[in-house]
C-alpha positions as CSV (number, residue, x, y, z in Angstrom):
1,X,-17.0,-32.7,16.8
2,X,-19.2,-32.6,19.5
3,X,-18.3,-29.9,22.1
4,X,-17.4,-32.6,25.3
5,X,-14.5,-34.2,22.7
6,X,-13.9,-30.6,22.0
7,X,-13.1,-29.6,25.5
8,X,-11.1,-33.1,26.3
9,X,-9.1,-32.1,23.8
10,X,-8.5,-29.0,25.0
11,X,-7.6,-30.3,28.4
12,X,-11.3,-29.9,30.3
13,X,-11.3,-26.1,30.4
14,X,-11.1,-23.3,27.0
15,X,-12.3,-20.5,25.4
16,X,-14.8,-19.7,23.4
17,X,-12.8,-19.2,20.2
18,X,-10.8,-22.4,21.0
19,X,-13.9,-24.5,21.1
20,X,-15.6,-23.0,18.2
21,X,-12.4,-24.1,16.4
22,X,-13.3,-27.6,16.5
23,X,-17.2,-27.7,16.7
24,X,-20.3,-25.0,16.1
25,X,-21.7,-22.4,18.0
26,X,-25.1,-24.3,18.0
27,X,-23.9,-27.4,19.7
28,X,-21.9,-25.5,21.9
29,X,-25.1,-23.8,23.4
30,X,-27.0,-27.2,23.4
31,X,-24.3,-28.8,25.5
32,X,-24.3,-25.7,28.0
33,X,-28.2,-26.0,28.2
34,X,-28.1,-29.8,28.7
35,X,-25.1,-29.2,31.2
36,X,-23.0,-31.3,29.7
37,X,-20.8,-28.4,29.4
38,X,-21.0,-25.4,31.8
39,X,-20.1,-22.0,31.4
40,X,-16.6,-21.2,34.2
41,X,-16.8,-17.2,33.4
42,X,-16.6,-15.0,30.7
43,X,-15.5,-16.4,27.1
44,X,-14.7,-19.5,29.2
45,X,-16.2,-23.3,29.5
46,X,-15.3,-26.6,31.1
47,X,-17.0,-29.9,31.6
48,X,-18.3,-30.1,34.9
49,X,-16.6,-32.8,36.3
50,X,-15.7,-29.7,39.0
51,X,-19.2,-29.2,39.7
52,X,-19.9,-32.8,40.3
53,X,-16.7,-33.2,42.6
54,X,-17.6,-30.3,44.7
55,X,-21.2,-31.8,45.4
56,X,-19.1,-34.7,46.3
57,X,-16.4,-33.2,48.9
58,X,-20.0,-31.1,50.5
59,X,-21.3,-34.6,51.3
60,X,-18.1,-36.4,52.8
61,X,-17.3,-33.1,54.2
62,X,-13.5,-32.9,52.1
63,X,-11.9,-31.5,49.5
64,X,-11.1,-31.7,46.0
65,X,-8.1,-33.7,44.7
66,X,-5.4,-34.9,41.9
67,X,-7.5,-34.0,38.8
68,X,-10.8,-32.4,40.6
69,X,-8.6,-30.1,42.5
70,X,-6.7,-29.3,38.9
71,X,-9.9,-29.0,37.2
72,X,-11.7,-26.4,40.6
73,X,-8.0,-24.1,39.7
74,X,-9.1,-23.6,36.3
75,X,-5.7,-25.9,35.2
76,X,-6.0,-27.9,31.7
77,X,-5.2,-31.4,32.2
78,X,-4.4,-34.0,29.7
79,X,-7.6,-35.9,30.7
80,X,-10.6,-34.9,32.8
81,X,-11.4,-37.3,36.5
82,X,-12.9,-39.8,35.8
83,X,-15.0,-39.9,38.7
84,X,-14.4,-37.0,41.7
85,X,-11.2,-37.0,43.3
86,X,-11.7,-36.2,47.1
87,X,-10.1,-36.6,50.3
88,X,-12.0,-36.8,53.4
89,X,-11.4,-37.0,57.2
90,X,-13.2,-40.9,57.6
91,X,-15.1,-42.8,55.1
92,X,-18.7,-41.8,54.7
93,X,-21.5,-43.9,56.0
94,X,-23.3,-44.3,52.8
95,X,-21.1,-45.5,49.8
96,X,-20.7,-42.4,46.8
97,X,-19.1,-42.1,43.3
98,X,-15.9,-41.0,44.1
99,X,-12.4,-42.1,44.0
100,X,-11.7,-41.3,47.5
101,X,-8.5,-40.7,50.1
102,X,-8.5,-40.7,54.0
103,X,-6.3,-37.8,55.7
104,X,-7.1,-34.7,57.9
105,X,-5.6,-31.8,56.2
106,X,-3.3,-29.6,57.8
107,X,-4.5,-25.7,56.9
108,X,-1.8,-25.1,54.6
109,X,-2.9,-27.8,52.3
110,X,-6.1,-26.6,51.7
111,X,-7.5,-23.9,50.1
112,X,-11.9,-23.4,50.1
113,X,-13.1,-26.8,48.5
114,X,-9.6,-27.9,46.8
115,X,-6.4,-28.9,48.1
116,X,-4.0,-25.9,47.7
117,X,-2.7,-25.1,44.5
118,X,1.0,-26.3,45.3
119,X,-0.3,-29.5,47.5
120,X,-2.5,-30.3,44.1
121,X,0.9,-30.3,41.8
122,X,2.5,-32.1,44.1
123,X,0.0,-34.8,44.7
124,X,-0.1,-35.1,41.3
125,X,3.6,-35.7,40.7
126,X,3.4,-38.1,43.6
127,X,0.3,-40.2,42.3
128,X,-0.5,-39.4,38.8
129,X,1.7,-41.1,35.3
130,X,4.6,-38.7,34.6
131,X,2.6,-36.7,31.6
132,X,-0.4,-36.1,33.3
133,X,1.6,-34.8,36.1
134,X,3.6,-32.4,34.3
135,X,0.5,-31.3,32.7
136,X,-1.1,-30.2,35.4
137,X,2.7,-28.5,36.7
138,X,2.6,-26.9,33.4
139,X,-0.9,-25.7,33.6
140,X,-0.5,-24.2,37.3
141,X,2.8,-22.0,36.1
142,X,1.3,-21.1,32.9
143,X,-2.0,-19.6,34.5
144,X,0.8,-17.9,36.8
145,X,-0.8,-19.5,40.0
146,X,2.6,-20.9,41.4
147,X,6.0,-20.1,40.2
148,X,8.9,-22.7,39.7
149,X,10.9,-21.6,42.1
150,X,7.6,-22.5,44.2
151,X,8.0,-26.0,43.0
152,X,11.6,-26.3,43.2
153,X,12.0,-25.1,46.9
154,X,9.7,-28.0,47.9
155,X,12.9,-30.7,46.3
156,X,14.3,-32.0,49.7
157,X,17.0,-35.1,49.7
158,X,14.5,-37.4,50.6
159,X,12.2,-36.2,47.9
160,X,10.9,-38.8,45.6
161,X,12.3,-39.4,42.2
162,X,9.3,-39.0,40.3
163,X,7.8,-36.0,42.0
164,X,11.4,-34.2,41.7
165,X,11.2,-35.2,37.6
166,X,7.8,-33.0,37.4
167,X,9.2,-30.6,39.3
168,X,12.1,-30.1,37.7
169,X,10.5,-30.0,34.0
170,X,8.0,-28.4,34.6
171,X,7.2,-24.8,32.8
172,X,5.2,-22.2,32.0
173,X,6.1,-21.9,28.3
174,X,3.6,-24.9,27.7
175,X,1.2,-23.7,26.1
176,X,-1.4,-26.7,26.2
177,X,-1.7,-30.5,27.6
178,X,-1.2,-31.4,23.7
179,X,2.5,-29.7,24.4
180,X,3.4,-31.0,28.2
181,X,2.1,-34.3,27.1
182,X,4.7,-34.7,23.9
183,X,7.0,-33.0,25.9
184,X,7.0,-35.9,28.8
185,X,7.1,-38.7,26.1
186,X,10.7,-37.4,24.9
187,X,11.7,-36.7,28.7
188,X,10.8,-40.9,29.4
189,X,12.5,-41.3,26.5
190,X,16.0,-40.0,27.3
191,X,15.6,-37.4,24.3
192,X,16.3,-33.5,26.0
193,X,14.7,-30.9,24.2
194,X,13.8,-27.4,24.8
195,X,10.3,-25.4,25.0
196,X,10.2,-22.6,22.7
197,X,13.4,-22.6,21.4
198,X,14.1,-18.8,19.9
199,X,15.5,-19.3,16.7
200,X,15.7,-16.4,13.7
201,X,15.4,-16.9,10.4
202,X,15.2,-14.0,7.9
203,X,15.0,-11.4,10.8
204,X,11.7,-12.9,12.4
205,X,12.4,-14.8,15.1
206,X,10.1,-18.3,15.1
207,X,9.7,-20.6,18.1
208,X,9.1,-24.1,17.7
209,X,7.0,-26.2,20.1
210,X,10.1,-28.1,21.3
211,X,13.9,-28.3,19.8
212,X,16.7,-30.0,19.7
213,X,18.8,-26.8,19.1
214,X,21.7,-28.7,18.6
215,X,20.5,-31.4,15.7
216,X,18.3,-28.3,14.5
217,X,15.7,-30.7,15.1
218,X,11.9,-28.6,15.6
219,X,9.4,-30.4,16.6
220,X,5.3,-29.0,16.7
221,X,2.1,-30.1,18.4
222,X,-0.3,-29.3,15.4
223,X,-3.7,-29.0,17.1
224,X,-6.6,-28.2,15.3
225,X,-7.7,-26.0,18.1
226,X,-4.9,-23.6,16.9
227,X,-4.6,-24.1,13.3
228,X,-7.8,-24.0,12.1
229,X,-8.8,-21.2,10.7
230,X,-6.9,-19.8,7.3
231,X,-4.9,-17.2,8.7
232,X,-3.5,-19.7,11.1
233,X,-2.8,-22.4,8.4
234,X,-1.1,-19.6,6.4
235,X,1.4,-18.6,9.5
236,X,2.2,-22.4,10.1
237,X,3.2,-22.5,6.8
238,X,5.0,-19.6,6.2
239,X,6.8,-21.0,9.7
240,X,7.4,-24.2,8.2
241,X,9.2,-23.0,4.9
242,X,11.1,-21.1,7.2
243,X,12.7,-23.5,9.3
244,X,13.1,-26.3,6.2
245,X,15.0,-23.2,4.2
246,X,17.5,-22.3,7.0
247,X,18.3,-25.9,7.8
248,X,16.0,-27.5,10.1
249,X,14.0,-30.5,10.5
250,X,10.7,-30.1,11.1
251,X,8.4,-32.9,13.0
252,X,4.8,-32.9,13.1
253,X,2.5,-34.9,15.5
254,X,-1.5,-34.8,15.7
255,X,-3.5,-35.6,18.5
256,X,-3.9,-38.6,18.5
257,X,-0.3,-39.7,18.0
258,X,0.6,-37.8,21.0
259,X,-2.4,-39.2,23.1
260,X,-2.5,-42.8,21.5
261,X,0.7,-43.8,19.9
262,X,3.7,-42.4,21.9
263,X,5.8,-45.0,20.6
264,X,5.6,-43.6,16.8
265,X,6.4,-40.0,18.3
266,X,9.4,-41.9,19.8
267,X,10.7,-44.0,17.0
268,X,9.8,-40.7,14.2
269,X,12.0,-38.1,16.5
270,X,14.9,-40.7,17.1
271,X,14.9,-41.8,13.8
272,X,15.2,-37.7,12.8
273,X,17.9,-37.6,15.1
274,X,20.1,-40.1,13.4
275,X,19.6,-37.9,10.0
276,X,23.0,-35.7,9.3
277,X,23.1,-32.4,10.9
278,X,23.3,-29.7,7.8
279,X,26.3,-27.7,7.9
C-alpha cells in the first residue's frame, strides 16, 4: 500500500510504526521527499492537506476550517479535505482552490491560523455527516485538547439536534476514525452500544471495541494498522477465544465495510442481535 492510502486510512495523521504497518520504510521516505507526505514532528506524519490550507487562509487573509482546522490540531479524521477549508472576512479578488466561508471571527473562535479547537468540533457537528463529525469530537478528546464536559456545556435549548447528537456521543475512548466511524453507523441506526466495555474472562479483563453488554454482543474494528504484525494477531486471537468461551458474540468488520458498506455492518449486528442470549 502506498503510504497516502496508508495515512487516509489512518485518518490523515499517524505514527511511524502505524504506517510502517501497512506499507515499507522505502516508500514512506519517497513520499516524504516528493511531499506527498510530510513529516508533523517526531515519529509523526500527515498528508499535507494542512500545509496547503495554511498557504490558502495566508492569501485570503482567514483561517483554517471543518477538516483543515481538524487536520492543523493534529485530530484524525475519517477523511482528509478535499480541497482547504477556510473562512475569510470578504471574498478574495482573484478566485483560489478552496472551499471557502464568509464571517469575521470573534477572538474567541480563533486560535493562530485555525478556528479554535472547540469552534472546530462544533462547526463540524453543525456542517459535516454525523460520522465525520464525531470523528473529529472523538479525535479532539482523545488527544486531550478539549474535555466533554467542554462539549457538553456548549448544549443550550436552542441547540441544534444534530450538533447536540455529536456532542453527546462523543468520547475519548475512540481510539481511531475506523472506531468513531462504526460507532456512528449503530448510533443512526437506533442500536446503543458501549466503547470499551470492561468485561473479565479468566481473570484478564478484555475490552471490546464496542458492546452490547446486555446481548453479550462484542463488536471489533479489525484494522490492519493494529493487527498486523504476529504478536498482535496472536493477542486478537487469544482475545477472541476468550470472549466466544465465556459466552459472547463476537463481530468483526474491515475497513472497508465500515467506510463502504454500512448497511452490511447494520444488517450483520441486528441480525446478531436477534441470536438467543446464552444463559
Amino acid at each position: 500500500m502506498d503510504p497516502v492510502t496508508a495515512l487516509t486510512r489512518l485518518g490523515g495523521i499517524g505514527s511511524t510504526a502505524e504506517i510502517l504497518s501497512l506499507t515499507t520504510r522505502k516508500r514512506l521516505r519517497r513520499a516524504v521527499e516528493t511531499r506527498q507526505v510530510v513529516r508533523v514532528s517526531r515519529g509523526r506524519y500527515a498528508l499535507p492537506t494542512a500545509d496547503e490550507a495554511r498557504a490558502v487562509a495566508r492569501e485570503v487573509g482567514g483561517h483554517l476550517r471543518l477538516l483543515s482546522a481538524a487536520s492543523h490540531w493534529g485530530w484524525e479524521t475519517k477523511w482528509p479535505a478535499r480541497f482547504p477549508q477556510v473562512v475569510a472576512p470578504r471574498r478574495p479578488a482573484t478566485p483560489v482552490r478552496a472551499e471557502l466561508a464568509y464571517a469575521v471571527l470573534p477572538p474567541s473562535d480563533r486560535d493562530g491560523w485555525a478556528t479554535s479547537r472547540l469552534r472546530t468540533v462544533l462547526d463540524c457537528a453543525a456542517e459535516l455527516p454525523f460520522d465525520e463529525a464525531l470523528a473529529v469530537a472523538d479525535s479532539a478528546l482523545r488527544h486531550g485538547h478539549l474535555h466533554h464536559d467542554d462539549l457538553l456545556a456548549t448544549i443550550r435549548s436552542d441547540t441544534p439536534e444534530r450538533v447536540r447528537r455529536v456532542l453527546e456521543h462523543a468520547t475519548p475512548l475512540a481510539a481511531n476514525p475506523f472506531e468513531s466511524v462504526l460507532r456512528a453507523i449503530l448510533v443512526e441506526a437506533g442500536i446503543d452500544v458501549v466503547p470499551q466495555w470492561a468485561t473479565t474472562v479468566g481473570g484478564v479483563t478484555y475490552h471490546p471495541d464496542l458492546a452490547d453488554p446486555f446481548r453479550a454482543l462484542a463488536i471489533e474494528a479489525n484494522s490492519w494498522a493494529f493487527h498486523a504484525g504476529k504478536a498482535e494477531h496472536d493477542a486478537d486471537c487469544v482475545r477472541y477465544n476468550a470472549l466466544v468461551t465465556a459466552g459472547w458474540t463476537v463481530l468483526r468488520f474491515t475497513w472497508e465495510q465500515v467506510m463502504f458498506s454500512p448497511d452490511v455492518v447494520v444488517r450483520t449486528v441486528r441480525a446478531a442481535m436477534a441470536l438467543p442470549v446464552a444463559a
